[in-house]
Legacy VTK file of the C-alpha trace (Angstrom):
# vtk DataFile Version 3.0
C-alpha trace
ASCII
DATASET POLYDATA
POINTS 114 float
136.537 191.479 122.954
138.089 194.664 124.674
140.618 196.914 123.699
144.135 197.467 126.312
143.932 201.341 125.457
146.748 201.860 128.658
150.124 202.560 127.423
152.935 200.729 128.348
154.607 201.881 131.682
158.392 202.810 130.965
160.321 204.784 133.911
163.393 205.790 132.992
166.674 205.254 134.438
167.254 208.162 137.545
170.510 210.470 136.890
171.774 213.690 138.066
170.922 217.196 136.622
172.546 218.212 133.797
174.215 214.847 132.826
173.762 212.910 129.630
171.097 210.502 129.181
172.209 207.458 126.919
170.604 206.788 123.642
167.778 203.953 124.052
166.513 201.445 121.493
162.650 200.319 121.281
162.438 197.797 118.936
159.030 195.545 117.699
159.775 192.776 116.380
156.498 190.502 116.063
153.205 192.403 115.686
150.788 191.965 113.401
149.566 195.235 113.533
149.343 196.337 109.005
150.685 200.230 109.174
154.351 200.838 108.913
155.855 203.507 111.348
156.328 207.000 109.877
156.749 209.227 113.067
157.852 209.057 116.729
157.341 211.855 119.055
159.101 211.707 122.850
157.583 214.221 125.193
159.117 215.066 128.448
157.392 217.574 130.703
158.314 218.786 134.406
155.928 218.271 137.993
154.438 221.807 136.282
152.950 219.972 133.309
156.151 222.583 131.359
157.645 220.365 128.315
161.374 220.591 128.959
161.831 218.974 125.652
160.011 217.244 122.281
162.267 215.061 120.915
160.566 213.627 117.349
161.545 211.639 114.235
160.282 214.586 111.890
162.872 217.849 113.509
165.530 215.493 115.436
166.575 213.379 118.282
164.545 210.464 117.517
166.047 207.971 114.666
163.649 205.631 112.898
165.845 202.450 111.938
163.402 200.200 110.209
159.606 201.606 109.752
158.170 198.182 108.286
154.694 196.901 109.475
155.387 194.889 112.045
158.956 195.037 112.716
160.178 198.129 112.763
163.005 200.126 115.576
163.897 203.476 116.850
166.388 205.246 118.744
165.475 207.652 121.018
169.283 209.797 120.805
171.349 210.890 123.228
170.531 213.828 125.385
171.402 216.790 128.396
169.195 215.389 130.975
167.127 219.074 132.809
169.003 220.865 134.906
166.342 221.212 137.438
165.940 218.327 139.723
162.185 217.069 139.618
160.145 213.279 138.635
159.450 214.408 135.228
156.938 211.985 132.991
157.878 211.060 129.918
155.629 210.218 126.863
156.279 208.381 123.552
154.115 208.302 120.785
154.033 207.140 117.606
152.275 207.535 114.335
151.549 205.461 111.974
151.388 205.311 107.933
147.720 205.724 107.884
148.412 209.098 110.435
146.958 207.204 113.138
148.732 208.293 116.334
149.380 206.116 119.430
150.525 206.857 122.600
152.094 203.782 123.753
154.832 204.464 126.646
154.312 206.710 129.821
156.388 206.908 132.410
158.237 209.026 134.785
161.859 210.523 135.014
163.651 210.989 138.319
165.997 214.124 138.051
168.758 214.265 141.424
170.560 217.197 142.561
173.911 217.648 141.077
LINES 1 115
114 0 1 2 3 4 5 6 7 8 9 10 11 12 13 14 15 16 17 18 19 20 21 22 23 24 25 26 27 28 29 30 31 32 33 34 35 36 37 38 39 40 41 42 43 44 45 46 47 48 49 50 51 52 53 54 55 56 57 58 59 60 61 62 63 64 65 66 67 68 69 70 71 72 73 74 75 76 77 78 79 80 81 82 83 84 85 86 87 88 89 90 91 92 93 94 95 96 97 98 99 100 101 102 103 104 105 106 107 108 109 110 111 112 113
């Protein structure tokens, strides 16, 4: 048996520099992986490898709804989108109640001129 180590590819919506990106929902709703969800991290960074922002469960943006093992949601909140235009690459990550973190979602981020 192998493991599927690659995380999930999730490219977000394109929008224009400086507007407002909606709030997004990830919900699981039938795993039977054990640990409940106690942390979720979103990292966006520019072509540069710069973080334009951490958005995270623990110091804001980020919403955990239901943490339960197996079913749980978050909401990623609303947010000013960079005002440099770029494909940025987002990351989420999550951590579990055993401090186990995973790194689930990748993706990239296309920023237009305003």
């Amino acid at each position: 048996m192998s493991l599927n180590l690659k995380p999930y590819q999730w490219n977000w919506a394109t929008i224009t520099a400086g507007s407002t990106y909606p709030a997004a929902q990830l919900v699981e709703s039938n795993s039977d992986y054990p640990n409940a969800l106690s942390r979720v991290r979103v990292t966006i960074k520019d072509e540069n490898d710069t973080i334009f922002t951490v958005l995270d469960s623990a110091s804001g943006g980020v919403v955990i709804n239901t943490a339960t093992a197996g079913a749980w949601d978050f909401t990623i909140g609303a947010f000013t989108a960079p005002t440099v235009p770029g494909v940025y690459s987002v990351s989420v990550e999550w951590v579990d109640s055993q401090n186990i973190i995973f790194n689930e979602t990748s993706g990239t981020w296309p920023i237009l001129e305003k």
